[in-house]
N, C-alpha and C positions, 0 to 999 in steps of 0.2 A: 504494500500500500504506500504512494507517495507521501501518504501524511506521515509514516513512520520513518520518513527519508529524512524530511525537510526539518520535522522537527527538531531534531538532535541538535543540528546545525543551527536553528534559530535560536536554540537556548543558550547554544556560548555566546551567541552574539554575532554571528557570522552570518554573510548575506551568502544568498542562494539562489542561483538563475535555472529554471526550469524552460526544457524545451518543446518545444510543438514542430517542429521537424516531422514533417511527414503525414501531420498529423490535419483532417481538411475542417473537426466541426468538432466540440467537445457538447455532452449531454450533460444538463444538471444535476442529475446523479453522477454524475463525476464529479464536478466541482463541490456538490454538495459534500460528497464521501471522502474525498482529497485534499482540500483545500478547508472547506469551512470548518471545521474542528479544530484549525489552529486556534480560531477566536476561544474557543475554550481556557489554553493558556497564553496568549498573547493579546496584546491590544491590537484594533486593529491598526494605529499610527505605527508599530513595532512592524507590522507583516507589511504594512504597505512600504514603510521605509526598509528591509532586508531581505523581501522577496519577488522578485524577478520573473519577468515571461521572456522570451527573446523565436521568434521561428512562430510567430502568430498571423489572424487572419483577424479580418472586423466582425465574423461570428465568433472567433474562441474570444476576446474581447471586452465584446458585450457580455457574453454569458461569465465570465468572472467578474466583470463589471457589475454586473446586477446583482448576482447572487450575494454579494459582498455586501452591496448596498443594501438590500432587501435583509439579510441576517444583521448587518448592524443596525438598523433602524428601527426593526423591534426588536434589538436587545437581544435579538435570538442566540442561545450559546449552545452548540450541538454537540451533545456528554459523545466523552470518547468510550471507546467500547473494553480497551485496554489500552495498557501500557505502553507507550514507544517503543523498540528496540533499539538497540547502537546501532547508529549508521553504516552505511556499507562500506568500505572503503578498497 
């Protein structure tokens, strides 16, 4: 799961560029599953300043656009299911 990737890395403090290479259209349950649970432990000022798209399209975009927008605006915090694991390296 990319959110057990990214996290690790957000917590030292280290920015993180995620790619879309390849990749033509991302689904909300994606971003939902991947992405939105960092707000669990991060604010969203911290993931917007240390996390990174880079290989995007104006639909992957939008759809992290909004979903962002939409989960901080009501406050929404989506519980993690478990733990992180150590990064991959």
């Amino acid at each position: 799961m990319l959110f057990r990737i990214i996290h690790p890395y957000l917590e030292q403090g280290e920015q993180v560029i995620v790619s879309f290479e390849g990749v033509d259209s991302l689904p909300s349950s994606f971003v939902n599953t991947a992405l939105l649970p960092l707000l669990h432990h991060f604010s969203f000022k911290t993931i917007k300043e240390s996390l990174f798209f880079e290989n995007t399209n104006s639909q992957i975009n939008t759809m992290i656009k909004d979903r962002f927008k939409s989960a901080t605006e009501k406050q929404l915090i989506i519980p993690v299911v478990s733990e992180p694991k150590q990064p991959l390296a």
